[in-house]
C-alpha positions, 0 to 999 in steps of 0.5 A: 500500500502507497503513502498518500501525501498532501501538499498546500501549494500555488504551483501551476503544475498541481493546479493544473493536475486539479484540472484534469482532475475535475474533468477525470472524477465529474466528467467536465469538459475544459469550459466547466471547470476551476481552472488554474489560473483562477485557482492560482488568483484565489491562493494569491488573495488568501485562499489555499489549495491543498492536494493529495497525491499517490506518488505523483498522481493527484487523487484529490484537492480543496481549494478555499478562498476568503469572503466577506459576510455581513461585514465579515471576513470568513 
């Protein structure tokens, strides 16, 4: 049995390893879904992406970003 791993990370490798993910698991085609670059913007305002790999295969990501509520960051 492999070791998962899991890396906080803006590297437009892995993003774009989330990429073809999302179209691998959800069945999306390019236009549907998070792109990179839009992954990248949301790690540079306060977001994180978080990735997990078997070996060098990503098997899962989460991507989270800042917002304002009622005046509120959360």
């Amino acid at each position: 049995m492999s070791a998962i791993s899991y890396t906080i990370t803006d590297a437009m490798e892995a993003l774009q390893q989330a990429e073809e993910l999302q179209q691998a698991v959800w069945g999306m085609t390019q236009s549907e879904v998070l792109g990179a670059t839009t992954m990248r913007w949301m790690t540079h305002i306060g977001g994180f992406f978080i990735g997990a790999w078997d070996k060098d295969v990503m098997i899962g990501f989460c991507i989270a970003s800042l917002g304002k509520r009622e005046g509120k960051w959360v």
